[in-house]
C-alpha positions as CSV (number, residue, x, y, z in Angstrom):
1,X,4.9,-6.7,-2.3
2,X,5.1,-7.9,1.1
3,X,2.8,-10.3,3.2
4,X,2.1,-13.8,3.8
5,X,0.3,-15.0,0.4
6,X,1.6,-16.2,-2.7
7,X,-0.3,-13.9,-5.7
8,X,-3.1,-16.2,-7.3
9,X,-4.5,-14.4,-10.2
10,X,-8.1,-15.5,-11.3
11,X,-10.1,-13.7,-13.8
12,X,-13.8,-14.4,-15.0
13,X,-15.2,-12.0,-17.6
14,X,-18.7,-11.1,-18.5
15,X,-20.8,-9.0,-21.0
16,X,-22.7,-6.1,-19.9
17,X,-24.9,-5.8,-16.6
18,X,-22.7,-8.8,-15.6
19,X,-19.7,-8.9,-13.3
20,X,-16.0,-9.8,-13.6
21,X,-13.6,-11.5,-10.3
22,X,-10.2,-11.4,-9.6
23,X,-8.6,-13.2,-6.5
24,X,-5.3,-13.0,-6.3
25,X,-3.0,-10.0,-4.6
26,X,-2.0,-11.2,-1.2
27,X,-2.9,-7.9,1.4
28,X,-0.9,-7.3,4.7
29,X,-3.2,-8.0,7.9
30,X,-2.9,-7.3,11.2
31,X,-4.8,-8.3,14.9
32,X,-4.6,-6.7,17.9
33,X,-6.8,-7.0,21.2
34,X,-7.7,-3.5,21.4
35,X,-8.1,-2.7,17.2
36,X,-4.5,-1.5,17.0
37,X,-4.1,-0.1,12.9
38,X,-1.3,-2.0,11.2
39,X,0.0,-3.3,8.3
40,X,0.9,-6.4,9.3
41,X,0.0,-9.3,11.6
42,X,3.1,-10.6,11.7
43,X,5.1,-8.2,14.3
44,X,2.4,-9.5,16.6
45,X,1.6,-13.7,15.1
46,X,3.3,-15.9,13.4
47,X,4.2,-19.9,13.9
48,X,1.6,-21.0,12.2
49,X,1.2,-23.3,9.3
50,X,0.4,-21.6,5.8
51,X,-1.7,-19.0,5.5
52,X,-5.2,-19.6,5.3
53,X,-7.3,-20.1,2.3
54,X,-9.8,-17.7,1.5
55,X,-13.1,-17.3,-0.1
56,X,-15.8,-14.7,-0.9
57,X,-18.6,-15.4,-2.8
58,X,-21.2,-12.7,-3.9
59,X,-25.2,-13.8,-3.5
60,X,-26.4,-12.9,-6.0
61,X,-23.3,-14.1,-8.1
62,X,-24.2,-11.7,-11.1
63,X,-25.1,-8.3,-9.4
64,X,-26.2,-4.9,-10.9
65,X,-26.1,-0.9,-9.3
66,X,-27.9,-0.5,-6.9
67,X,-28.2,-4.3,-5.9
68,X,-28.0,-5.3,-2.0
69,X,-25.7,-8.2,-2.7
70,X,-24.5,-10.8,0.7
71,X,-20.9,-11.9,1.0
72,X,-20.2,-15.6,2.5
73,X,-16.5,-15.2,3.5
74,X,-14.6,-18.2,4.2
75,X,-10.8,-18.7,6.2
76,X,-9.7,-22.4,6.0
77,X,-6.3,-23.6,7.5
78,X,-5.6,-27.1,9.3
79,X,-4.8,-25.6,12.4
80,X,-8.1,-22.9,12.8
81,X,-9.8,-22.7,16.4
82,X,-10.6,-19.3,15.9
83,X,-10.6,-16.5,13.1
84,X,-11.0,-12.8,12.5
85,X,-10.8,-10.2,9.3
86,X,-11.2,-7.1,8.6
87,X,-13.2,-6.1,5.1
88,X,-12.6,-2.9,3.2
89,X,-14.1,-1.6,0.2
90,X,-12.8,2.0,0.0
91,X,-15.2,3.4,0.5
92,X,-16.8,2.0,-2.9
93,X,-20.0,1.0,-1.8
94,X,-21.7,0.7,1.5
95,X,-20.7,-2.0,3.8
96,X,-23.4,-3.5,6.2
97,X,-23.0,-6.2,9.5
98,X,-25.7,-8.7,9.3
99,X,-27.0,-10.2,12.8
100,X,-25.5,-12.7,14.5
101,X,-22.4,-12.9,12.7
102,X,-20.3,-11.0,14.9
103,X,-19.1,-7.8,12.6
104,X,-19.7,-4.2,13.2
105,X,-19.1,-1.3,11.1
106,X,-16.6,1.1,11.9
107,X,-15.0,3.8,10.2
108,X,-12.5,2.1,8.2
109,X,-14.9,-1.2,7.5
110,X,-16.0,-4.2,9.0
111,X,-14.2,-5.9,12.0
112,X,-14.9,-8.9,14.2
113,X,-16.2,-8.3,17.9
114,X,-14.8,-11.1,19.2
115,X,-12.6,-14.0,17.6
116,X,-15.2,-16.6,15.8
117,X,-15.1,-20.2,16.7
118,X,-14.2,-22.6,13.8
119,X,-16.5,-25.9,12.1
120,X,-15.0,-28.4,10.3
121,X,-11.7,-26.6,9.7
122,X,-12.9,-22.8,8.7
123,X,-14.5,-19.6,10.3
124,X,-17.0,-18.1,8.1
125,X,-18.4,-14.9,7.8
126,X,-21.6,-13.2,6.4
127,X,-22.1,-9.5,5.4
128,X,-23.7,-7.1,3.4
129,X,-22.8,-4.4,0.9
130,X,-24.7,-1.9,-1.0
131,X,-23.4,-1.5,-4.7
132,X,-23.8,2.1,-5.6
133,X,-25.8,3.5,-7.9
134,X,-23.4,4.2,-10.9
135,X,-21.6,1.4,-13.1
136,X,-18.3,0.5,-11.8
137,X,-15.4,-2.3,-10.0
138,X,-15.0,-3.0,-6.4
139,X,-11.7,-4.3,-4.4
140,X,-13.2,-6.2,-1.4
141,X,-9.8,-6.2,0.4
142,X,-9.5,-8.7,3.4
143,X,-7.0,-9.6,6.0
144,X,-7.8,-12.5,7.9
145,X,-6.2,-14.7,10.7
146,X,-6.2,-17.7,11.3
147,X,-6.0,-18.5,15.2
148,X,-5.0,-21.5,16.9
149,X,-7.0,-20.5,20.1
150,X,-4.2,-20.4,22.4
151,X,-4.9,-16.7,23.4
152,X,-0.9,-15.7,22.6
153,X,0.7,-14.6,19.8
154,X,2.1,-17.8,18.7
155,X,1.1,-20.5,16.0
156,X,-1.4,-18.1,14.6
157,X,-1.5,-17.6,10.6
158,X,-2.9,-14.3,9.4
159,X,-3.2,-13.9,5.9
160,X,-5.2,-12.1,3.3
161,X,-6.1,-11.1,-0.3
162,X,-8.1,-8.9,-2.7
163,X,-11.4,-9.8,-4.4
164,X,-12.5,-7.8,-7.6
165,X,-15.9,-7.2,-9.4
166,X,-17.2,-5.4,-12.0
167,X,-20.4,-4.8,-11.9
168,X,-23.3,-3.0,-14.8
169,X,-20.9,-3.4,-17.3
170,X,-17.8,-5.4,-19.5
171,X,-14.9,-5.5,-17.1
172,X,-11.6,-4.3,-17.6
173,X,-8.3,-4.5,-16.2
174,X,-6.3,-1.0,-15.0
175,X,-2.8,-1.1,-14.1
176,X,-0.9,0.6,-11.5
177,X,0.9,3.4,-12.9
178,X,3.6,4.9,-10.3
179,X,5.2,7.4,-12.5
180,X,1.9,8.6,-14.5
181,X,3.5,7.6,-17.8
182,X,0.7,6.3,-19.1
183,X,1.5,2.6,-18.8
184,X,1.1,0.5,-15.9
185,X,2.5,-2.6,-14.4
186,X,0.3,-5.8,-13.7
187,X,3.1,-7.4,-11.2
188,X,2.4,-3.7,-8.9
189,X,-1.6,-4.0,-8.9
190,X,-4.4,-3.8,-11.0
191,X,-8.2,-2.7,-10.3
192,X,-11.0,-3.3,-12.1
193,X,-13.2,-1.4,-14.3
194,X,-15.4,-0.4,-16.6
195,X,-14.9,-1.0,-20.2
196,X,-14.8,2.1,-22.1
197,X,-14.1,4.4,-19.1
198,X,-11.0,6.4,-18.3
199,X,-8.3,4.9,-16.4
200,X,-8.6,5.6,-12.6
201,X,-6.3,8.1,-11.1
202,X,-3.0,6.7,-10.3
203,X,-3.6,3.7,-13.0
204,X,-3.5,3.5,-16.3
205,X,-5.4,0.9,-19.4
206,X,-1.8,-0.4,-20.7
207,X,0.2,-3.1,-18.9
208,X,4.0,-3.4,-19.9
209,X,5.9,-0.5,-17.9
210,X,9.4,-2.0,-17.2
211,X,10.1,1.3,-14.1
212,X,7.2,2.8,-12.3
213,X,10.0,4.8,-11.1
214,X,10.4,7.0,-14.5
215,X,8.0,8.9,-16.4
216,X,10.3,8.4,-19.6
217,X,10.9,4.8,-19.9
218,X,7.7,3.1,-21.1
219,X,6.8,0.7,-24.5
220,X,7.2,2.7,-27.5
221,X,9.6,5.1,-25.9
222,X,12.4,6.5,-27.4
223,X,15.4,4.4,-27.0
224,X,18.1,6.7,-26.1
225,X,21.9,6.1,-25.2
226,X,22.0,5.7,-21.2
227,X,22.6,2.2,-20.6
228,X,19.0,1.4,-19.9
229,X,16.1,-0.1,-21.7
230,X,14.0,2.9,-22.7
231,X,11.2,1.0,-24.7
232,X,10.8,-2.1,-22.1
233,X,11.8,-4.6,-24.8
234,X,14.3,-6.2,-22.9
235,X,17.2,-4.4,-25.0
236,X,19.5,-1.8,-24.6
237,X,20.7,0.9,-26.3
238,X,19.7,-0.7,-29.1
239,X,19.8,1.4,-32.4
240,X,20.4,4.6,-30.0
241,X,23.0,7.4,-31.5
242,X,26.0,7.7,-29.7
243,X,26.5,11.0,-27.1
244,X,29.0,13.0,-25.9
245,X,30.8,10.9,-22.9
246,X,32.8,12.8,-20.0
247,X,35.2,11.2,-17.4
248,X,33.9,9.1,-14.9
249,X,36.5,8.9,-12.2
250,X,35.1,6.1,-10.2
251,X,33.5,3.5,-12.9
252,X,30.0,4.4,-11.4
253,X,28.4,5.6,-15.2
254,X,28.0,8.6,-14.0
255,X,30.5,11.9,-14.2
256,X,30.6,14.9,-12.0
257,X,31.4,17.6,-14.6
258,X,31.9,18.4,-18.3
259,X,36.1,18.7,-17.6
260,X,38.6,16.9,-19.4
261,X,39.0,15.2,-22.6
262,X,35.0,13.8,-24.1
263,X,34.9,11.1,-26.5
264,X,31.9,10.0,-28.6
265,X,30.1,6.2,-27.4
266,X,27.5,4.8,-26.0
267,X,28.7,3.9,-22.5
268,X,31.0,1.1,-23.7
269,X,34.1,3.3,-23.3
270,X,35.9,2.6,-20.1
271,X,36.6,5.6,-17.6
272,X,33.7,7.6,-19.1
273,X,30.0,8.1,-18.7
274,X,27.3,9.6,-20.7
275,X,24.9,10.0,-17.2
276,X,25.6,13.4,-15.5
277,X,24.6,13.9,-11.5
278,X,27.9,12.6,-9.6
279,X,28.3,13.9,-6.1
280,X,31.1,12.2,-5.1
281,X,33.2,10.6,-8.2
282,X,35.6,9.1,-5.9
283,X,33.1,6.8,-4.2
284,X,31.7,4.5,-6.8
285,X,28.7,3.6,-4.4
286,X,27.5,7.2,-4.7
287,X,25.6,8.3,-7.6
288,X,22.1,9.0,-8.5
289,X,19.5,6.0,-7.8
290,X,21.7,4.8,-5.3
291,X,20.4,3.3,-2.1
292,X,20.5,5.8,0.5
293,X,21.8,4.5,4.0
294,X,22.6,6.0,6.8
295,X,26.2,7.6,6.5
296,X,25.8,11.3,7.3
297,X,26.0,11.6,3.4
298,X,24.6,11.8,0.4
299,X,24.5,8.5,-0.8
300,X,22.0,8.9,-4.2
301,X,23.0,12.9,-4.8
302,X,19.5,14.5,-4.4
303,X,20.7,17.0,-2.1
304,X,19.1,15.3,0.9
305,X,21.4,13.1,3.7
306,X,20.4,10.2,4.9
307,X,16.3,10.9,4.1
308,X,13.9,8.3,5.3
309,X,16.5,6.0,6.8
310,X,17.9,7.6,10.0
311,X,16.8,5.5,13.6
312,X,13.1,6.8,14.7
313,X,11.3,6.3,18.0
314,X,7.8,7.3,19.1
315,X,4.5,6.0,18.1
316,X,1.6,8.2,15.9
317,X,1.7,11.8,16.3
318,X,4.7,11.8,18.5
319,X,7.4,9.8,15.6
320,X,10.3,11.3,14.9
321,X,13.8,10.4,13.5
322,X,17.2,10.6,15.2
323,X,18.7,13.7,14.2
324,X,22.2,11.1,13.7
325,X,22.6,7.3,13.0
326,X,22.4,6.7,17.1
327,X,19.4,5.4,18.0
328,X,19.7,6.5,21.2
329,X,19.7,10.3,20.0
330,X,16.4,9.5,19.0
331,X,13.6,11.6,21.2
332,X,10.0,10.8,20.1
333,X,7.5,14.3,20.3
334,X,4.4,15.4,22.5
335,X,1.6,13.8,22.1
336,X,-1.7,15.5,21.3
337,X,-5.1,14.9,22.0
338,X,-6.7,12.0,20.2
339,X,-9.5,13.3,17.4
340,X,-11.5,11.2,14.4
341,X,-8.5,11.5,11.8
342,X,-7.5,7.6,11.3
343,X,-4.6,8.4,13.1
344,X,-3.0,8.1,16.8
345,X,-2.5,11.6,18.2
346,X,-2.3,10.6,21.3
347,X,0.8,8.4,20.7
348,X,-0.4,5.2,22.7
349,X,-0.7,2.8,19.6
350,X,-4.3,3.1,19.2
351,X,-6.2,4.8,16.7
352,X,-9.3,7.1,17.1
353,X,-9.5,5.1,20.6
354,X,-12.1,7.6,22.8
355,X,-12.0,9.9,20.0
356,X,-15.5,10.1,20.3
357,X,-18.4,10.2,22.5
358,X,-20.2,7.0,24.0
359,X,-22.6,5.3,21.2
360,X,-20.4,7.2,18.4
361,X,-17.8,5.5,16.4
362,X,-15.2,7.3,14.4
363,X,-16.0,6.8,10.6
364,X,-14.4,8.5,7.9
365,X,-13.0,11.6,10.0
366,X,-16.5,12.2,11.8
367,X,-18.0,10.9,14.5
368,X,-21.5,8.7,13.5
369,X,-23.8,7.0,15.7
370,X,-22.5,3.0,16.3
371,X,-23.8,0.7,13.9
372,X,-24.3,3.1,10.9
373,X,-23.2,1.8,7.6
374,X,-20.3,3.6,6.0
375,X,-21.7,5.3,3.3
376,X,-19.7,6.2,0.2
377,X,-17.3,8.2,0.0
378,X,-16.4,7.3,4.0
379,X,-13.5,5.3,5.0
380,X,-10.0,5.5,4.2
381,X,-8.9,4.8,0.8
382,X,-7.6,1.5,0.4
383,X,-4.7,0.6,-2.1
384,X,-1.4,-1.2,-3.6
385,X,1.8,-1.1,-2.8
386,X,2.7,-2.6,-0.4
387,X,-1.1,-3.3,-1.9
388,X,-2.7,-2.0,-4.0
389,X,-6.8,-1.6,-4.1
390,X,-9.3,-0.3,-5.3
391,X,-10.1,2.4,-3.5
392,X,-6.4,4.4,-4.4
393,X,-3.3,3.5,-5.7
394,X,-0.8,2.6,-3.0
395,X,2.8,2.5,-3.8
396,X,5.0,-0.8,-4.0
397,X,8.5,-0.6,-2.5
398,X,11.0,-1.6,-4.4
399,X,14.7,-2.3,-5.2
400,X,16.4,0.6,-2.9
401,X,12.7,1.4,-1.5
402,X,12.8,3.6,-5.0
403,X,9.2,2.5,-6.3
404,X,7.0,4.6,-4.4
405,X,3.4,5.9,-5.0
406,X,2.8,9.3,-7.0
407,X,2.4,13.1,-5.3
408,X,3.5,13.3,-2.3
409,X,4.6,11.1,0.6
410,X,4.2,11.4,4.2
411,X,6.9,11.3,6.6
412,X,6.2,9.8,9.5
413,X,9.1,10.4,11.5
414,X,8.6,14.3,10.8
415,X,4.6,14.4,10.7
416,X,3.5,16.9,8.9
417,X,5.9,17.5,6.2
418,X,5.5,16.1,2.6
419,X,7.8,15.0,0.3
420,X,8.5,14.0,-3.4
421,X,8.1,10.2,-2.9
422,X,11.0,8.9,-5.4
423,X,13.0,7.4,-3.2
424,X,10.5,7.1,0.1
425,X,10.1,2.9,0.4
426,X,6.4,3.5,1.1
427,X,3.4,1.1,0.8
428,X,0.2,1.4,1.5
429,X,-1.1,0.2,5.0
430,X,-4.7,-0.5,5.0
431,X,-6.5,0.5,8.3
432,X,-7.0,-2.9,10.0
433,X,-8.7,-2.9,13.1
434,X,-9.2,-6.1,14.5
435,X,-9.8,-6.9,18.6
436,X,-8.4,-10.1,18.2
437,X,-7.4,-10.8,22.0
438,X,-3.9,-12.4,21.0
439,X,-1.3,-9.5,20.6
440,X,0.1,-8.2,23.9
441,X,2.0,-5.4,22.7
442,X,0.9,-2.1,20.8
443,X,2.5,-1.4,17.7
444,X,3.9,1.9,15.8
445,X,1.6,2.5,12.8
446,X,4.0,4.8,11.1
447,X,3.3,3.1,7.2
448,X,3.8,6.0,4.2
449,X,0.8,6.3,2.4
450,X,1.5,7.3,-1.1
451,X,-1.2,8.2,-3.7
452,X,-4.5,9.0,-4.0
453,X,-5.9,11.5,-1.8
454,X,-5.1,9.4,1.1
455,X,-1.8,11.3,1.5
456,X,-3.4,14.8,1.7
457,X,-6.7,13.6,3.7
458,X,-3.3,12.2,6.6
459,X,-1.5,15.3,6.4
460,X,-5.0,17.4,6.4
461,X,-5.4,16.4,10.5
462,X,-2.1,17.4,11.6
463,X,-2.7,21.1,11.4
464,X,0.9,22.0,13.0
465,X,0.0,21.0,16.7
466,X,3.6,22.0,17.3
């Protein structure tokens, strides 16, 4: 996962009616005068020392459904003149400003009006948020940063991380599960839960998947011959009957066809392979799983060329991708006007900006009266992969950009199309709006957005304006 923090996992348990925490996954964050939505503060601030330490602590510390519980949020780094965040539940919850501490609610969550002045080495922050009714977890996802008050871009450290509770009853841990296999991986994300309930959609109650990217390798699989480790117990092939092996032309371990002379192994004979699915068994860099790059061919024989990795250009709405490898063939599309969608129509780096009318604000994909808390079920869904939250279950990019979130994936360079996301890179931007007057250029929010509803509810707005 990408961004500034190192992962500090920190658990605390309790019985039922009590609450559990974790701190730990680090969350991308981004600042921008204005409330440009990104994934990442560092295309706009960097220089800085380390990221800055955070804090939240719940008052009361032990809260129930229902309860009205205050959040003290706290960004230390030696350098800090000035700070600002932006909070995110999910939409679990409500979340509610408090006077005089310079948040207001919009329609993704709370951000700063104005950077905060520092005391003694740390900007804090108070707010409110309404548990709901019903037993459950929460993900309080910030993204903070750290400013050193020099209104530019530079020696700034943004930074970020997820806070966790349970809260009504005995918490437990649910794991990120990519390839809906039934077993997760902790190192992807985790949420938390209530003991005894079913895993949330997109994670699942068993840690220990060894590759979110397939449905069949898992522990307790079924360790077949295929020169990979089926049951996630660090062997391979291991006790697995040999197969039928075919003639692998170019040492890839794969073959194109079933032609020539077989022999019986387990993919320890030289010159043959028991994987079929070779495109191109001349080219030992082409093959299934292989990373795609942009080549005018087929690079990982899915049938698709050069998919998700051609030059793009254009911001929002108006993205699209070079129809070769030259950038400069790259034409970005017609903007369209801007509407409450958590998105930028209008193609001019901002999202929702004037979407709606004077004393409105944009909250999840309506316009409400300014100042209204976000009520549940508002908001955009929050997650994992690049980070994973509570709110959905965002997809991590991995090795080849192959670990992606489940369903379907959102191409940003060809808005309003959807695609299988096995091979799509994505992760999970969470909308970060924060008028942090230090940024001087807008920024193309084009992040894939991966499971969850999140997905559907960005490709729901589009409605073919072509």
């Amino acid at each position: 996962m990408s961004g500034p923090c190192a992962s500090r996992p920190t658990t605390l348990a309790a019985a039922a009616l009590g609450m559990a925490m974790v701190l730990g996954r680090a969350v991308p964050v981004a600042a921008r005068a204005g409330g440009i939505v990104t994934d990442t503060c560092q295309a706009c601030h960097g220089g800085g020392d380390a990221p800055p330490a955070l804090s939240l602590t719940p008052d009361p510390t032990t809260f129930n459904p229902g309860d009205l519980v205050t959040f003290t949020l706290n960004i230390r780094a030696s350098s800090i003149k000035v700070g600002g965040v932006f909070i995110t539940t999910g939409a679990v919850g409500a979340l509610r400003s408090l006077a005089g501490e310079g948040l207001q609610v919009n329609g993704q969550g709370l951000t700063h009006t104005a950077p905060k002045a520092a005391v003694n080495g740390a900007v804090t922050f108070r707010f409110a948020w309404q548990a709901p009714t019903k037993p459950g977890g929460v993900d309080v996802r910030v993204a903070a940063l750290a400013g050193n008050g020099n209104n530019a871009p530079t020696g700034d450290s943004p930074g970020g991380g997820d806070f966790q509770w349970a809260f009504g009853c005995s918490a437990r841990t649910f794991y990120l599960d990519l390839d809906r296999d039934g077993f997760g991986a902790k190192s992807l994300g985790t949420v938390l839960g209530c003991a005894g309930d079913a895993a949330p959609t997109g994670y699942a109650a068993t840690d220990g998947d060894c590759d979110e990217n397939d449905e069949n390798v898992h522990p307790g699989a079924t360790e077949i011959c295929n020169k990979k480790d089926d049951n996630c117990d660090a062997q391979i092939d291991e006790n697995s009957s040999p197969v039928m092996m075919w003639p692998d032309e170019d040492g890839d371990g794969y073959y194109k066809s079933q032609t020539g002379v077989a022999k019986i192994g387990c993919g320890n004979v030289p010159g043959y392979a028991a994987q079929a699915g070779d495109c191109n068994d001349a080219d030992p860099a082409v093959h299934p799983g292989a990373v795609e790059t942009c080549n005018l061919q087929d690079d990982n024989c899915d049938g698709d060329v050069d998919e998700r990795v051609r030059p793009r250009c254009g911001l929002g709405w108006c993205a699209r991708q070079s129809p070769s490898c030259n950038p400069g063939d790259c034409r970005p599309g017609p903007p369209a006007a801007e509407t409450c969608n958590a998105f930028d129509d209008d193609c001019d780096g901002e999202i929702d900006n004037d979407a709606c009318a004077t004393g409105y604000v944009c909250g999840g994909g309506a316009c409400v009266p300014s100042g209204e808390p976000i009520a549940a079920g508002a908001g955009a869904t929050s997650g994992a992969g690049g980070a994973g939250g509570a709110g959905g279950a965002g997809g991590a990019g991995g090795a080849g950009g192959r670990v992606s979130g489940g369903g379907s994936s959102v191409d940003p360079a060809n808005p309003g199309t959807a695609k299988g996301t096995r091979e799509s890179g994505c992760s999970l931007a969470a909308p970060l709006r924060l008028p942090e007057a230090a940024c001087s250029f807008r920024r193309l929010y084009a992040a894939l957005v991966c499971t969850g509803g999140l997905a559907v509810s960005l490709m729901r707005r589009r409605k073919r304006r072509k």
